[in-house]
KOLKOL-591448 format. One record per residue: residue in three letters; x, y, z of N, C-alpha, C, O, CB in turn. Coordinates in nm, 2 decimals. Glycine has a CB too. Layout:
+-----+--------+--------+--------+--------+--------+--------+--------+--------+--------+--------+--------+--------+--------+--------+--------+
! res !   n.xx !   n.yy !   n.zz !  ca.xx !  ca.yy !  ca.zz !   c.xx !   c.yy !   c.zz !   o.xx !   o.yy !   o.zz !  cb.xx !  cb.yy !  cb.zz !
+-----+--------+--------+--------+--------+--------+--------+--------+--------+--------+--------+--------+--------+--------+--------+--------+
! ala !      X !      Y !      Z !      X !      Y !      Z !      X !      Y !      Z !      X !      Y !      Z !      X !      Y !      Z !
...
+-----+--------+--------+--------+--------+--------+--------+--------+--------+--------+--------+--------+--------+--------+--------+--------+
//
This chain:
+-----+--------+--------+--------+--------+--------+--------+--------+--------+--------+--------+--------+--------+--------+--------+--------+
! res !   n.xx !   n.yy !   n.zz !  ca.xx !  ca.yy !  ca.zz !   c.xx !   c.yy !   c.zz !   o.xx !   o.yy !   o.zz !  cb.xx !  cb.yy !  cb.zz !
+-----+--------+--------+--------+--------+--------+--------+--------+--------+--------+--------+--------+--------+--------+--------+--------+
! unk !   0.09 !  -0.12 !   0.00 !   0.00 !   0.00 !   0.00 !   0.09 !   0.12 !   0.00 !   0.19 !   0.14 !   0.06 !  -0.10 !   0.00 !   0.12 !
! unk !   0.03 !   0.22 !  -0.09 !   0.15 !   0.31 !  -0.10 !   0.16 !   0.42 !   0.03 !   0.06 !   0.42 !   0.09 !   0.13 !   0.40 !  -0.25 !
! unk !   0.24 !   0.49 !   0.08 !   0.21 !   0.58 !   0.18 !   0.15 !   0.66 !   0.18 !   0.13 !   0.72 !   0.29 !   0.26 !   0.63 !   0.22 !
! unk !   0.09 !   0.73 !   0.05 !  -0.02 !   0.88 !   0.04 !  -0.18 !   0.81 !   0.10 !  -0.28 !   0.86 !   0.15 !  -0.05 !   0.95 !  -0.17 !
! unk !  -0.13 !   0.65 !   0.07 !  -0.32 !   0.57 !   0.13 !  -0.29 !   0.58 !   0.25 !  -0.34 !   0.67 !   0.32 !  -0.38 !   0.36 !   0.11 !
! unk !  -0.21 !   0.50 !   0.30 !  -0.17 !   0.42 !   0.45 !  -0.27 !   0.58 !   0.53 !  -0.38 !   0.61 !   0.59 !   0.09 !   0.39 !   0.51 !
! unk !  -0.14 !   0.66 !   0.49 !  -0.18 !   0.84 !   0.57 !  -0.33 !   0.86 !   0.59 !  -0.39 !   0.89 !   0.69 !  -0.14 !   1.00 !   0.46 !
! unk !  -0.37 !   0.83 !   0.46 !  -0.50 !   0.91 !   0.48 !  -0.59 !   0.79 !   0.50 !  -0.70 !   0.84 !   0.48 !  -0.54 !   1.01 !   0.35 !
! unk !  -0.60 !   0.68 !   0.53 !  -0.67 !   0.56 !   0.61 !  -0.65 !   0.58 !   0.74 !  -0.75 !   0.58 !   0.81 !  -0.62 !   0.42 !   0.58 !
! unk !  -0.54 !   0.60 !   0.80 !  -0.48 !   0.64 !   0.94 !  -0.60 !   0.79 !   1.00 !  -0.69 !   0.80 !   1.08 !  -0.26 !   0.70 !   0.92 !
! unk !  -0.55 !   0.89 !   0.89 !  -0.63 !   1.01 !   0.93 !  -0.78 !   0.96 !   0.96 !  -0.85 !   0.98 !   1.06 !  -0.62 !   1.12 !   0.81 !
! unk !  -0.82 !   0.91 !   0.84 !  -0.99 !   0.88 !   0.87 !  -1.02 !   0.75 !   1.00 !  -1.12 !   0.75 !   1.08 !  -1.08 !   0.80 !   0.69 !
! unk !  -0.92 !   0.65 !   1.02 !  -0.96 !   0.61 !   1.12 !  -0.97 !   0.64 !   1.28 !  -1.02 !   0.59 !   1.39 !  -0.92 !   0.52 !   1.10 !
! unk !  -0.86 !   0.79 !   1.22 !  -0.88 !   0.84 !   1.40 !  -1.04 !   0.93 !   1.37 !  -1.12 !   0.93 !   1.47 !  -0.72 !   0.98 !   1.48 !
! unk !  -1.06 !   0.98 !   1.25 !  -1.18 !   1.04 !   1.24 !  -1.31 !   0.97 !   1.31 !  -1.39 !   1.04 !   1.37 !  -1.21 !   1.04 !   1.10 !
! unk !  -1.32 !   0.81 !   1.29 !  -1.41 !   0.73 !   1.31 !  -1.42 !   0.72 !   1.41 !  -1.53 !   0.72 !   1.46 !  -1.41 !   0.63 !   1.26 !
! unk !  -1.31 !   0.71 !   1.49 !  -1.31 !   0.69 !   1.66 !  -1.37 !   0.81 !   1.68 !  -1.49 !   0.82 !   1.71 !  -1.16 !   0.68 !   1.74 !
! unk !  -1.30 !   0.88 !   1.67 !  -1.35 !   1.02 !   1.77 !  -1.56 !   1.03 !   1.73 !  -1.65 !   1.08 !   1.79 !  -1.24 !   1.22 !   1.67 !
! unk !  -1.56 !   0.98 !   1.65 !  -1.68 !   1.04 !   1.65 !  -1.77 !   0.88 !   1.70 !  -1.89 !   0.90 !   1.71 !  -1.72 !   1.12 !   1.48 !
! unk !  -1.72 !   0.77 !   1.72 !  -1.74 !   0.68 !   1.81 !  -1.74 !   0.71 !   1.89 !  -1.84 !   0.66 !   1.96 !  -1.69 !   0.62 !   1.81 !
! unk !  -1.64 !   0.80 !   1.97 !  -1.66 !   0.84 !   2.15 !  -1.77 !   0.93 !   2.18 !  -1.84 !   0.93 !   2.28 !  -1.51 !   0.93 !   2.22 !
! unk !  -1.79 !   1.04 !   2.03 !  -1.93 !   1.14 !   2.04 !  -2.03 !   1.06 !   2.08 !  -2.07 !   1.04 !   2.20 !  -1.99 !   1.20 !   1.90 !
! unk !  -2.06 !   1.00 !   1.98 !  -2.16 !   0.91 !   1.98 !  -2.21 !   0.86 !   2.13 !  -2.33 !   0.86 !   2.17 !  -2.12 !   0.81 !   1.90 !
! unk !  -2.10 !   0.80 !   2.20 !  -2.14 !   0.68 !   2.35 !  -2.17 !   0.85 !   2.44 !  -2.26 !   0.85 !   2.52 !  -1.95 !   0.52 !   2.44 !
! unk !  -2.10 !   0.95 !   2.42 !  -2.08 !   1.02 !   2.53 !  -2.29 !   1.12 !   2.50 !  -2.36 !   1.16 !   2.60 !  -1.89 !   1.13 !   2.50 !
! unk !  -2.31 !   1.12 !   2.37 !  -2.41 !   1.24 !   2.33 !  -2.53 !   1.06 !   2.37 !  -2.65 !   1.10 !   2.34 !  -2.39 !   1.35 !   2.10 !
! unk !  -2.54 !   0.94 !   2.40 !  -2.67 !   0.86 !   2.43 !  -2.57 !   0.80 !   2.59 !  -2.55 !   0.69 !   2.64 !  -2.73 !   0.70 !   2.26 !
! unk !  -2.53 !   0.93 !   2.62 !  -2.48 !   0.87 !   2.78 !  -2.44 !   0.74 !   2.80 !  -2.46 !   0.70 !   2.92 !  -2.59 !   0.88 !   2.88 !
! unk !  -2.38 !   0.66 !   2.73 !  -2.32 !   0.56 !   2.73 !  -2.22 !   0.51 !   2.83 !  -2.13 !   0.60 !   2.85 !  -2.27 !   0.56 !   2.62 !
! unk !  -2.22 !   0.40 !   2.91 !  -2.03 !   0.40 !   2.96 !  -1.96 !   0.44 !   2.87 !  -2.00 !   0.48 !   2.76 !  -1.95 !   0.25 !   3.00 !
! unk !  -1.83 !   0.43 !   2.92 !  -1.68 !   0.50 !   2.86 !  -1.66 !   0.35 !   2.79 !  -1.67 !   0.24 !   2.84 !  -1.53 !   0.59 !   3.00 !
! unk !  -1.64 !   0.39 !   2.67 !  -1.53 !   0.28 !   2.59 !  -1.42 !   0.23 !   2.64 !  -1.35 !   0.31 !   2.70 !  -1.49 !   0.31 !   2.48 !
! unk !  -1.37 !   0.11 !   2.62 !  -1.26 !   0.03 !   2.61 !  -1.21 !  -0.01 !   2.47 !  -1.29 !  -0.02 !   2.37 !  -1.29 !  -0.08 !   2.68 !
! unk !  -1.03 !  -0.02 !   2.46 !  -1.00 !  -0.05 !   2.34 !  -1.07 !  -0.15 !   2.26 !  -1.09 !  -0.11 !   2.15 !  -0.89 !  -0.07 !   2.34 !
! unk !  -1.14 !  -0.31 !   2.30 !  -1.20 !  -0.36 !   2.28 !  -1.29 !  -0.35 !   2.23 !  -1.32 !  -0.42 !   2.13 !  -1.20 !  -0.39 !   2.32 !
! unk !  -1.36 !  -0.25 !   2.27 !  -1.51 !  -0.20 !   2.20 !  -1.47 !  -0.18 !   2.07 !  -1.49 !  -0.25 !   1.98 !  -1.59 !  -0.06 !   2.26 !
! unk !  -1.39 !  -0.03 !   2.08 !  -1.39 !   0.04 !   1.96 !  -1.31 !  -0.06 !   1.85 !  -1.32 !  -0.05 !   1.72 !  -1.32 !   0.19 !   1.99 !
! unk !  -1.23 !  -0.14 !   1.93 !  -1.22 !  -0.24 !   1.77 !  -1.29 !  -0.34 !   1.73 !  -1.28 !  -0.39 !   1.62 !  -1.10 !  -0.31 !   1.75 !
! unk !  -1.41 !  -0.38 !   1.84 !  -1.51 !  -0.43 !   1.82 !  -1.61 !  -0.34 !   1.67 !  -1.63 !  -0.39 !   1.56 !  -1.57 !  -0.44 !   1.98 !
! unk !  -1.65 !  -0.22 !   1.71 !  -1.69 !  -0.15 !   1.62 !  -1.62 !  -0.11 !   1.50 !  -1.68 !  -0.07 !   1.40 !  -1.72 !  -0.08 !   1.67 !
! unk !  -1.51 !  -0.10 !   1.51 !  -1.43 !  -0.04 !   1.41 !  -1.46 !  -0.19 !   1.29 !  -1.49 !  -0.16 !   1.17 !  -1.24 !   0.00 !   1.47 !
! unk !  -1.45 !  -0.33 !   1.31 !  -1.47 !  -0.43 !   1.23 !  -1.60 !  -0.42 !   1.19 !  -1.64 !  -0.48 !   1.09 !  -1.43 !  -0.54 !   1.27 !
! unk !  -1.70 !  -0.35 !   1.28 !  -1.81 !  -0.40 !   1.19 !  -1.83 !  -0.27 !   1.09 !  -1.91 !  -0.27 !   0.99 !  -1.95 !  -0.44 !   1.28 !
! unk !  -1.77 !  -0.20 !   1.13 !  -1.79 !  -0.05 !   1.02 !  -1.70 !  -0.11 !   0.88 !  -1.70 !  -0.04 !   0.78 !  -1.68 !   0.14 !   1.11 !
! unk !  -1.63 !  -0.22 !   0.87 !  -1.58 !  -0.24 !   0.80 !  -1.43 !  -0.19 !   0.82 !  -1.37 !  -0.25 !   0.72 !  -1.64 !  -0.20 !   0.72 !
! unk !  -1.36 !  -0.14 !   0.87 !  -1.24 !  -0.15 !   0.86 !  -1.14 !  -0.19 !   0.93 !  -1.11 !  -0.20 !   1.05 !  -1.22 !  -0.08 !   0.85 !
! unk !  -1.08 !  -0.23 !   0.81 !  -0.95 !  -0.39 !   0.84 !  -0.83 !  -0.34 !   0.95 !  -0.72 !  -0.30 !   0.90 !  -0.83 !  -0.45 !   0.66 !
! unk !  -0.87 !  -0.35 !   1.13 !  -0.78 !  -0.29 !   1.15 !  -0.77 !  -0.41 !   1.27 !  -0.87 !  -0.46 !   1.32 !  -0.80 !  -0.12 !   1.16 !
! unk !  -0.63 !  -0.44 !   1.30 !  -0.61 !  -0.52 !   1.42 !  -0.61 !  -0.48 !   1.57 !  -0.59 !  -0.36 !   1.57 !  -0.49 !  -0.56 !   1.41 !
! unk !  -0.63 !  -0.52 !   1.67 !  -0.62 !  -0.46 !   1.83 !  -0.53 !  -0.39 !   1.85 !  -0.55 !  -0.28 !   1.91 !  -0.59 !  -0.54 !   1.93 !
! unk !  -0.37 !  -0.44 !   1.79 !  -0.25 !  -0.33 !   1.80 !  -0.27 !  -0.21 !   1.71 !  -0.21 !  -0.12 !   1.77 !  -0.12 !  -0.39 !   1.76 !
! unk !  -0.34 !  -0.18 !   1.59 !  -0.38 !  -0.07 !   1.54 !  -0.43 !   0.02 !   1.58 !  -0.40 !   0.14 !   1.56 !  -0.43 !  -0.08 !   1.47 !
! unk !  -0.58 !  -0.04 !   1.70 !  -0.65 !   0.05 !   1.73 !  -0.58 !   0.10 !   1.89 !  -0.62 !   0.19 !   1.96 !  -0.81 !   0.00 !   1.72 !
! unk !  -0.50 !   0.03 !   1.93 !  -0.40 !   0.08 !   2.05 !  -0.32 !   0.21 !   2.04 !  -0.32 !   0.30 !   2.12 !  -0.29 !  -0.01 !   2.07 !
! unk !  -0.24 !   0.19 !   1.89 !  -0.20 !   0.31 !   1.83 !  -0.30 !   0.41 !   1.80 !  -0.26 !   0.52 !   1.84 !  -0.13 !   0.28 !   1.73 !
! unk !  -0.38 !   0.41 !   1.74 !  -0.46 !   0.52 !   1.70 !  -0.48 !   0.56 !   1.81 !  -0.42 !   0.66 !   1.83 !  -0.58 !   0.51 !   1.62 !
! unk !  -0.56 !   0.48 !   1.94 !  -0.63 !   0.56 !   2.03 !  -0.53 !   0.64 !   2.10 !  -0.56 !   0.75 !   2.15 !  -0.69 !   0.47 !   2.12 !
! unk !  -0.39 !   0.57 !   2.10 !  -0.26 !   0.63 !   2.20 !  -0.20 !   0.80 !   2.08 !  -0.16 !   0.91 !   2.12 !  -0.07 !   0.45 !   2.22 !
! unk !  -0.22 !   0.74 !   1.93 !  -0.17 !   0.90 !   1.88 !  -0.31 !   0.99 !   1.93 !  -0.28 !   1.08 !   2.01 !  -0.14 !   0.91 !   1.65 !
! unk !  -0.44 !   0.98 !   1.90 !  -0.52 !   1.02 !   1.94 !  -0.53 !   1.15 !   2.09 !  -0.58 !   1.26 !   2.10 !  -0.57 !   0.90 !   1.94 !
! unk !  -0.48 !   1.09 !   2.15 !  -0.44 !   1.10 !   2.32 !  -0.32 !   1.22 !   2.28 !  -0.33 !   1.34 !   2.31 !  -0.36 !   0.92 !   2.42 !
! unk !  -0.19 !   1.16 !   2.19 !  -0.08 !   1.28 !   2.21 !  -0.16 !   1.38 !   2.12 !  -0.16 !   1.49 !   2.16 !   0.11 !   1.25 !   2.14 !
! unk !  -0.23 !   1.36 !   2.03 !  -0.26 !   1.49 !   1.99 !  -0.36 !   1.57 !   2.09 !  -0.43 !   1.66 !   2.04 !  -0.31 !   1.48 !   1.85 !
! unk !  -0.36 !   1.54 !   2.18 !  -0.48 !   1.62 !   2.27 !  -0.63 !   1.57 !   2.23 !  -0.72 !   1.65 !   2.27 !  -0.48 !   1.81 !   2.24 !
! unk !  -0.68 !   1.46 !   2.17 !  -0.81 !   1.49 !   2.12 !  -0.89 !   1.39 !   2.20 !  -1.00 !   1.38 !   2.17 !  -0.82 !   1.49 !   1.96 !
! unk !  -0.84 !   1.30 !   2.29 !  -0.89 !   1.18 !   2.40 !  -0.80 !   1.20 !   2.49 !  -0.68 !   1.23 !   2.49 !  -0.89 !   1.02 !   2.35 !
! unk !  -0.88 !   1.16 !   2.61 !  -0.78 !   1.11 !   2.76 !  -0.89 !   0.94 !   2.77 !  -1.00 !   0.89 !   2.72 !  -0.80 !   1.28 !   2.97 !
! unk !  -0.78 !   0.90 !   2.87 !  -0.82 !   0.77 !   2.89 !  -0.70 !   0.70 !   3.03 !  -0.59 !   0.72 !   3.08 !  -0.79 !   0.69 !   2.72 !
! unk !  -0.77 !   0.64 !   3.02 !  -0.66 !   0.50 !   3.12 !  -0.61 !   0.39 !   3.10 !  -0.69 !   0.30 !   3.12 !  -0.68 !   0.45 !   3.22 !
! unk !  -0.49 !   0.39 !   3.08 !  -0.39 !   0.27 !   3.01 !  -0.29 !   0.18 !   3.08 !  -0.18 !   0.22 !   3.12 !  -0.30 !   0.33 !   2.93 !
! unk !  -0.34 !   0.06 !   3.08 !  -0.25 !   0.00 !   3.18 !  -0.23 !  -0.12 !   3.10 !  -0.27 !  -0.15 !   2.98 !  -0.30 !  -0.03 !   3.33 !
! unk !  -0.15 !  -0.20 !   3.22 !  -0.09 !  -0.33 !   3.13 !  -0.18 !  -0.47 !   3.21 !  -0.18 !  -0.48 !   3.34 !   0.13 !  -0.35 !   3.14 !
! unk !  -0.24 !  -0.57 !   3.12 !  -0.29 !  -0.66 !   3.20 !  -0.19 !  -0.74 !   3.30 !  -0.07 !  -0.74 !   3.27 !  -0.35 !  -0.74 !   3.11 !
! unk !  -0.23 !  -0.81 !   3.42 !  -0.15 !  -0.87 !   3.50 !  -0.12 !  -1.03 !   3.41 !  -0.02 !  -1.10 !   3.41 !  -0.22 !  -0.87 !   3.66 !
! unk !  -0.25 !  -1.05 !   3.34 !  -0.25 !  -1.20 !   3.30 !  -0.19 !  -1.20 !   3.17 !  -0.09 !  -1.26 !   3.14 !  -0.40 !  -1.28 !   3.29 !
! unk !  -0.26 !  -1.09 !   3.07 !  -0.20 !  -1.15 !   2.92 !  -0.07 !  -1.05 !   2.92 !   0.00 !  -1.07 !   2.82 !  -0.34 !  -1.13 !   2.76 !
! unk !   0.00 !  -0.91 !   3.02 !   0.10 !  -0.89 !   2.94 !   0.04 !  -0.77 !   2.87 !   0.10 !  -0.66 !   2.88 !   0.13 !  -1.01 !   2.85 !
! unk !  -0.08 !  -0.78 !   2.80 !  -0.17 !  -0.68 !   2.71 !  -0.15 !  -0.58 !   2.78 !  -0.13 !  -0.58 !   2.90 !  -0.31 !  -0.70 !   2.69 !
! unk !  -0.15 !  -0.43 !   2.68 !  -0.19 !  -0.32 !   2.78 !  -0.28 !  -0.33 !   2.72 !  -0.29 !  -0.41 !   2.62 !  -0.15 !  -0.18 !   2.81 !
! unk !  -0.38 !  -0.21 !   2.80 !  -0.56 !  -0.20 !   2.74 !  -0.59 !  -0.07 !   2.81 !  -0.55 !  -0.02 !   2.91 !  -0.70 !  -0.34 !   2.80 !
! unk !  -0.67 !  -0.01 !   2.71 !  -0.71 !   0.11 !   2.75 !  -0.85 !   0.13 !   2.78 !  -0.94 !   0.07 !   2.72 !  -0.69 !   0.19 !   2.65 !
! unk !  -0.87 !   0.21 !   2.90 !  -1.05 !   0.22 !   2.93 !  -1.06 !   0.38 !   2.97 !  -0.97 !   0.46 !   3.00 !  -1.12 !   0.10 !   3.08 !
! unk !  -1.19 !   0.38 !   2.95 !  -1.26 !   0.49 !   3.00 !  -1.23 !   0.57 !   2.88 !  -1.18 !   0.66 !   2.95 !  -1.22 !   0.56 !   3.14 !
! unk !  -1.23 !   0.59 !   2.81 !  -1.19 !   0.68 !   2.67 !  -1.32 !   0.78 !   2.65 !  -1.44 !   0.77 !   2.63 !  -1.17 !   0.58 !   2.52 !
! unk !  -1.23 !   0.88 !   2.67 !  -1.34 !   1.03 !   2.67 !  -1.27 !   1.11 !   2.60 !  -1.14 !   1.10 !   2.60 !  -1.38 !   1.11 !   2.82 !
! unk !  -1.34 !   1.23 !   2.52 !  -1.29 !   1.33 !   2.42 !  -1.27 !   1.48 !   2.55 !  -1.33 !   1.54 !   2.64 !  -1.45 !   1.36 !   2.26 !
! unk !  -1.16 !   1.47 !   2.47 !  -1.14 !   1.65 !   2.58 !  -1.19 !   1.75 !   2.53 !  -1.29 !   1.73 !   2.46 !  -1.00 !   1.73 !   2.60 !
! unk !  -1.15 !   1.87 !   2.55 !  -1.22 !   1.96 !   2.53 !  -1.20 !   1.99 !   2.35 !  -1.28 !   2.01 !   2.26 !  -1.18 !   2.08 !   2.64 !
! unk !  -1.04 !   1.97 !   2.35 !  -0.99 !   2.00 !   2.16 !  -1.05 !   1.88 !   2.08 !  -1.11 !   1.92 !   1.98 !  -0.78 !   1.99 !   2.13 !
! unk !  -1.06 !   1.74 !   2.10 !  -1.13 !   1.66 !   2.05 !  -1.31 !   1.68 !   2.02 !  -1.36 !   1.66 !   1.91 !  -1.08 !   1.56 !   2.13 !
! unk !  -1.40 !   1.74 !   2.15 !  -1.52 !   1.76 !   2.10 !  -1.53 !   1.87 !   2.02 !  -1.62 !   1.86 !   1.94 !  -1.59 !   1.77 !   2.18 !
! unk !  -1.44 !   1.98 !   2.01 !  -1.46 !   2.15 !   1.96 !  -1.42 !   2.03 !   1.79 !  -1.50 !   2.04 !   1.69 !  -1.28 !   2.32 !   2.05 !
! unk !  -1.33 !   1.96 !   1.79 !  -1.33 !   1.90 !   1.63 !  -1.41 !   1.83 !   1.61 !  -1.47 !   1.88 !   1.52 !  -1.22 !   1.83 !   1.56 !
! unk !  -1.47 !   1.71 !   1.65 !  -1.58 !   1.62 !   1.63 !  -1.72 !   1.76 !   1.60 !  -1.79 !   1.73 !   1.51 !  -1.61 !   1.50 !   1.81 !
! unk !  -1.73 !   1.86 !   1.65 !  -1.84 !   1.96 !   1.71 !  -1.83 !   2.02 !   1.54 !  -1.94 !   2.01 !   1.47 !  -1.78 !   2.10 !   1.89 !
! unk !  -1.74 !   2.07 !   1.49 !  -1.69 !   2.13 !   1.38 !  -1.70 !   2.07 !   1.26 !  -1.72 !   2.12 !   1.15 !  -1.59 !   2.15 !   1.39 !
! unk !  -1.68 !   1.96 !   1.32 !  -1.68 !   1.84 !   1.19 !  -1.60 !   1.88 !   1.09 !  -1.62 !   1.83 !   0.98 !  -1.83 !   1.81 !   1.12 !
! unk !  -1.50 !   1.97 !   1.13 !  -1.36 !   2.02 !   1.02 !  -1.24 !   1.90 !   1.03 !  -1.17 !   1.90 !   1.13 !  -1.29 !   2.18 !   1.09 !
! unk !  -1.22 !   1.85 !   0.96 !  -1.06 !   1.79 !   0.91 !  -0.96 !   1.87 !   0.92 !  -0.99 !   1.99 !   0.90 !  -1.05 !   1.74 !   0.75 !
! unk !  -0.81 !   1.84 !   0.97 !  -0.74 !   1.90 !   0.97 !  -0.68 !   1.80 !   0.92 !  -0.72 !   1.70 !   0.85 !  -0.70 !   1.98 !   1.07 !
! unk !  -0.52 !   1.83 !   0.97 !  -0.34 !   1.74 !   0.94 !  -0.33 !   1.59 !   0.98 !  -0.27 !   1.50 !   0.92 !  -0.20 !   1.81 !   1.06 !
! unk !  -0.43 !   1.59 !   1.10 !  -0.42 !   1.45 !   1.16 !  -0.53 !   1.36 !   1.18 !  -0.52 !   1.24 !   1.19 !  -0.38 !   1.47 !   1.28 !
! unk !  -0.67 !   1.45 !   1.18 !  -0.79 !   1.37 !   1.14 !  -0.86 !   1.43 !   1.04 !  -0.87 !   1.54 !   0.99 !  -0.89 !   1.36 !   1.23 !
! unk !  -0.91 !   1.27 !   1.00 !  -1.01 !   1.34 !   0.85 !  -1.16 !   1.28 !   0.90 !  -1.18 !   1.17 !   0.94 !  -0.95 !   1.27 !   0.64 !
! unk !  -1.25 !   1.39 !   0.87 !  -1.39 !   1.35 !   0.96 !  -1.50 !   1.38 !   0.82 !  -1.50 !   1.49 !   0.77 !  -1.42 !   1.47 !   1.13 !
! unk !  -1.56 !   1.30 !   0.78 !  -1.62 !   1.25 !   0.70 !  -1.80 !   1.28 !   0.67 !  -1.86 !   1.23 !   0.58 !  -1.59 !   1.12 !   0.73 !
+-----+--------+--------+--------+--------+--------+--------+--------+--------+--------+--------+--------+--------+--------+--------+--------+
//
């Protein structure tokens, strides 16, 4: 896959998340776990593994646009992330529904 796709698949799948976390937060939902959202992310169709959606959720986080809590399992070794909520810069973009450099929102 060439790198001008990879980029802009990466960009739209942090798009999808974020507006995944809208979503649980605007029908008062519990807080997601990485599981979920890659639960959902396969049924939306896209081909993405557990370690993918680890990364997205963790670039997600450095860019300011999620906080969450990340730890490492005692049994499998795994880290896993829970409670995943949009901050304030992540809803103001989900809210905007504007694309920038690092998400593309659809």
């Amino acid at each position: 896959m060439s790198g001008e796709r990879e980029l802009v698949l990466t960009k739209r799948r942090r798009g999808i998340i974020l507006k995944l976390v809208r979503q649980g937060h605007e029908a008062q939902l519990s807080r997601m776990d990485d599981f979920e959202v890659f639960a959902m992310m396969q049924e939306l169709g896209q081909s993405v593994g557990r370690d993918q959606v680890l990364t997205l959720l963790q670039d997600l986080q450095v860019l300011e646009y999620l906080d969450f809590n990340q730890h490492a399992n005692e049994i499998s070794g795994r880290k896993e992330i829970t409670e995943i909520a949009l901050t304030a810069k992540g809803l103001g973009l989900v809210v905007r529904r504007k694309s920038n450099d690092d998400v593309l929102l659809d």
